[in-house]
C-alpha positions as CSV (number, residue, x, y, z in Angstrom):
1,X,133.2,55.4,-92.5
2,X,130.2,56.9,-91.0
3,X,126.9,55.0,-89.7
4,X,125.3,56.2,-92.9
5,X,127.7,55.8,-95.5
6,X,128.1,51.9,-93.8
7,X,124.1,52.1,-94.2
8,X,124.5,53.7,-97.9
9,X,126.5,50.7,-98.7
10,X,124.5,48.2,-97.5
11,X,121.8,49.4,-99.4
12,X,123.9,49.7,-102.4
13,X,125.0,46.1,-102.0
14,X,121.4,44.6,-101.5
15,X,120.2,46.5,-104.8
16,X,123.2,45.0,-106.8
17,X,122.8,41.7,-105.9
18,X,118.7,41.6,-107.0
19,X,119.8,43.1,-110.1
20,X,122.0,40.0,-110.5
21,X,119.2,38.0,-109.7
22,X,117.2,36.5,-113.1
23,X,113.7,38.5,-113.6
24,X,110.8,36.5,-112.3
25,X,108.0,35.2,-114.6
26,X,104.1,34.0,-114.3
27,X,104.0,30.7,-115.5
28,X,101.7,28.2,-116.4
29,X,101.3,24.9,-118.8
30,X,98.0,24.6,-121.0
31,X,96.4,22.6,-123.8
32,X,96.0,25.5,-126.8
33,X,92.8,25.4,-128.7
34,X,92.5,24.7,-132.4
35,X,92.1,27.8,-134.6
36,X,88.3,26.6,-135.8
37,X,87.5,25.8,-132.0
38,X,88.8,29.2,-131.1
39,X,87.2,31.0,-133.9
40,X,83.5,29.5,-132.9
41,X,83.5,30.5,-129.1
42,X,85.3,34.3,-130.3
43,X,81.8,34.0,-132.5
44,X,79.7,33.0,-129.6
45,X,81.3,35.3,-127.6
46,X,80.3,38.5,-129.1
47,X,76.3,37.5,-129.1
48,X,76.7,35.7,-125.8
49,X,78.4,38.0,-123.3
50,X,75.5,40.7,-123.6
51,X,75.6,41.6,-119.9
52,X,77.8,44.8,-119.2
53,X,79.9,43.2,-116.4
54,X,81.4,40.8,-118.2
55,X,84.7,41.4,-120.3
56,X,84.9,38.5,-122.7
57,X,88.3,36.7,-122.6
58,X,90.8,38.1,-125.9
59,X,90.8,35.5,-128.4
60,X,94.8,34.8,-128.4
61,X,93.9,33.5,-124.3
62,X,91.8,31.2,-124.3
63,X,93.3,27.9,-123.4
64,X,92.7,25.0,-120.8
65,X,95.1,25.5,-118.3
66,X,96.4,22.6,-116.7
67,X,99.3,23.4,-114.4
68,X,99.5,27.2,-112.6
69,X,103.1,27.3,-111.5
70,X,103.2,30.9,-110.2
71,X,106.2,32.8,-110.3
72,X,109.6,31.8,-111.0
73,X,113.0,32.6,-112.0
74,X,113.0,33.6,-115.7
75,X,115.7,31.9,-116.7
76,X,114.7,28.4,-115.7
77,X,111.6,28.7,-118.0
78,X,113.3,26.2,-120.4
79,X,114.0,23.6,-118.0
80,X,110.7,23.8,-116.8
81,X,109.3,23.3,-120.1
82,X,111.3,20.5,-120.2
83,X,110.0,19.0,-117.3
84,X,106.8,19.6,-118.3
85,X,107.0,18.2,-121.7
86,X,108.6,15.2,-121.1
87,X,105.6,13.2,-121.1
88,X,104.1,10.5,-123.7
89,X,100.8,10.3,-124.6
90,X,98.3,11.7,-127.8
91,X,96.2,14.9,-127.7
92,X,93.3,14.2,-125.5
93,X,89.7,14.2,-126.5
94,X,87.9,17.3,-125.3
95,X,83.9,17.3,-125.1
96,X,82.8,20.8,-123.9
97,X,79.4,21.2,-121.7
98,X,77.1,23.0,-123.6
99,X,75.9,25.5,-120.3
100,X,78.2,28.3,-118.9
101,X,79.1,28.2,-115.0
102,X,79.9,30.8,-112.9
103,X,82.8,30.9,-110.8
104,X,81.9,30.8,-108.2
105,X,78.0,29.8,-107.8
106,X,77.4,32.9,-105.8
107,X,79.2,35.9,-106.9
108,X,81.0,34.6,-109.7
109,X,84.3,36.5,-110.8
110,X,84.7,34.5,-114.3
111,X,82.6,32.5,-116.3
112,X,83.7,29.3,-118.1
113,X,82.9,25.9,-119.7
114,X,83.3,22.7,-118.5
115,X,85.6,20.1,-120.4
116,X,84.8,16.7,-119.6
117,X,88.0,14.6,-120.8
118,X,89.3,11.9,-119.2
119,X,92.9,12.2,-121.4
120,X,93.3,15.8,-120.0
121,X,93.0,14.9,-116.4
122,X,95.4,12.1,-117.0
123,X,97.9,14.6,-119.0
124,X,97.1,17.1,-116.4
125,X,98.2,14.2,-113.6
126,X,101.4,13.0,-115.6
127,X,103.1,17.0,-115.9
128,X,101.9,17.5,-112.3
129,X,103.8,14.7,-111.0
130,X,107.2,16.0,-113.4
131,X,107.0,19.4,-111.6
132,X,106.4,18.5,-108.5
133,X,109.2,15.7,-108.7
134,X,111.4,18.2,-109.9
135,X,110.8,21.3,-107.6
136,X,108.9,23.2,-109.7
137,X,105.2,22.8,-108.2
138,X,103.4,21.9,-105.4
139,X,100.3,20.7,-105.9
140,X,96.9,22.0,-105.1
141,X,94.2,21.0,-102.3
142,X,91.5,20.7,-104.9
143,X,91.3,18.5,-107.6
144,X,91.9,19.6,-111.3
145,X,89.2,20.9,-113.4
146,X,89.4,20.9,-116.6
147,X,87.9,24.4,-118.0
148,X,88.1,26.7,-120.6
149,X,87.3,30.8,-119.3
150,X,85.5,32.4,-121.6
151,X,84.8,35.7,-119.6
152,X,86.0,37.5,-116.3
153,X,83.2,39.8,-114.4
154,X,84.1,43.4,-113.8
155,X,84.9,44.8,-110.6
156,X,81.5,46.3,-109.1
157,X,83.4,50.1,-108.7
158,X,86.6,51.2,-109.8
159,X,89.3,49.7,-107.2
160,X,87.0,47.3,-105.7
161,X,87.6,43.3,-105.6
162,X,83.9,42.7,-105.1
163,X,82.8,41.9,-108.5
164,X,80.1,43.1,-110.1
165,X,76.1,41.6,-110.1
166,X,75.8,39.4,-113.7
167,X,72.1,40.3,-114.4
168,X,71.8,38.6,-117.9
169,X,74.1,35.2,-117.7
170,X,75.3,33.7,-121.1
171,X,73.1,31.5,-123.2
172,X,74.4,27.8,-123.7
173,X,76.8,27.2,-126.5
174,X,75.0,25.7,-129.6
175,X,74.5,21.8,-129.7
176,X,76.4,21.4,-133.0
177,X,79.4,23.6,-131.8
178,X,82.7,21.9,-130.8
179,X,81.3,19.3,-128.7
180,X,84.2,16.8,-129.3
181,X,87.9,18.4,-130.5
182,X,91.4,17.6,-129.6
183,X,94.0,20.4,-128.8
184,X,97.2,19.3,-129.7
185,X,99.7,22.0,-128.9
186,X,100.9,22.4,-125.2
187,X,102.2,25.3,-124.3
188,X,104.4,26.5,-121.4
189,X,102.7,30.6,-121.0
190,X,104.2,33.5,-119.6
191,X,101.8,35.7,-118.0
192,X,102.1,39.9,-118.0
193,X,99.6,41.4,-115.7
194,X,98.4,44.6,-116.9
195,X,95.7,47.1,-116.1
196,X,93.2,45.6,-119.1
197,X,94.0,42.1,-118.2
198,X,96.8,39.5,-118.3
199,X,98.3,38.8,-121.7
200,X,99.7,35.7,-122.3
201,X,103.4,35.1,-124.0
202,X,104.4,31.3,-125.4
203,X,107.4,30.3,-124.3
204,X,107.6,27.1,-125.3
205,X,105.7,24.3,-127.4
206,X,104.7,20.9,-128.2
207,X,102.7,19.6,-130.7
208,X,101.2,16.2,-129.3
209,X,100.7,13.6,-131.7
210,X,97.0,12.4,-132.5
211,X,95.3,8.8,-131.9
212,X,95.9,6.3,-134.8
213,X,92.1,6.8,-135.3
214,X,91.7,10.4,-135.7
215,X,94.1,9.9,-138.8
């Protein structure tokens, strides 16, 4: 055998053994939105995001995320969820801020809306500490904040990463929309990055149960 047809080999070998290898997948655990909640801010939305570099975010993705785990093997998707899920507790109460923010301050790439909530951040702390006990996670260097994206600012030229100058910013949501709601589905996401955007795939569920008092 030849220097190249050892080298032909090897590369033979190295391409066989990735295809072996389980397909990697974008994941990520967030709190889904109820359908009214969803269908007021697609509403506000459409009026709201006026400015031409924003791209308001598709209906079907607007979620609070709580845990962004990156990529991992494909097939331990259900064991994460597991992980993940394995956690007691009642939907959390959600109060949305009223004013957009751009993120960040300066030359902000998205806009969102706060979501003050003491249950979420103590959700958000519970799954953390599953993932990261189990191997899945390791945490961030900044504290949680819980958000909901609402739109992401265009690039400035096509194939730039600066984004592009917001000139009009997004009026304030109105006072008697969806101050106070609780999400009750959490949901392990697999995210596909395409060219228009990511799109977001459930792969697993959880319906959390609801305080004896929202009953």
């Amino acid at each position: 055998m030849t220097r190249w047809d050892r080298a032909g080999w090897l590369a033979f070998r190295v391409v066989a053994k990735e295809r072996l290898k389980s397909p990697r997948a974008r994941l990520f655990v967030a709190l889904d939105l109820p359908q009214d909640v969803r269908s007021g801010l697609v509403d506000w939305q459409r009026t709201a995001l006026s400015d031409p570099a924003l791209r308001p975010v598709k209906p079907e993705a607007l979620h609070i995320t709580l845990v962004f785990l990156g990529y991992h093997p494909e097939k331990e998707a259900r064991k994460i969820a597991k992980e993940a899920f394995s956690v007691d507790g009642d939907a959390p109460a959600v109060e949305l801020i009223t004013d957009p923010v751009g993120v960040p301050s300066k030359r902000p790439r998205l806009i969102a809306l706060e979501a003050q909530s003491d249950g979420t951040v103590e959700l958000q702390r519970r799954i953390e500490e599953r993932l990261v006990g189990a191997g899945y996670y390791e945490p961030e260097k900044r504290p949680f904040w819980p958000h909901l994206t609402v739109a992401r600012v265009k690039p400035e030229a096509p194939g730039s990463r600066k984004p592009a100058q917001i000139r009009r910013g997004p009026p304030p949501l109105p006072e008697h929309m969806f101050r106070f709601f609780r999400p009750t589905r959490l949901v392990l996401f697999k995210s596909h990055l395409r060219p228009t955007g990511a799109e977001y795939e459930s792969v697993a569920e959880l319906e959390l149960p609801t305080a004896p008092d929202d009953d």
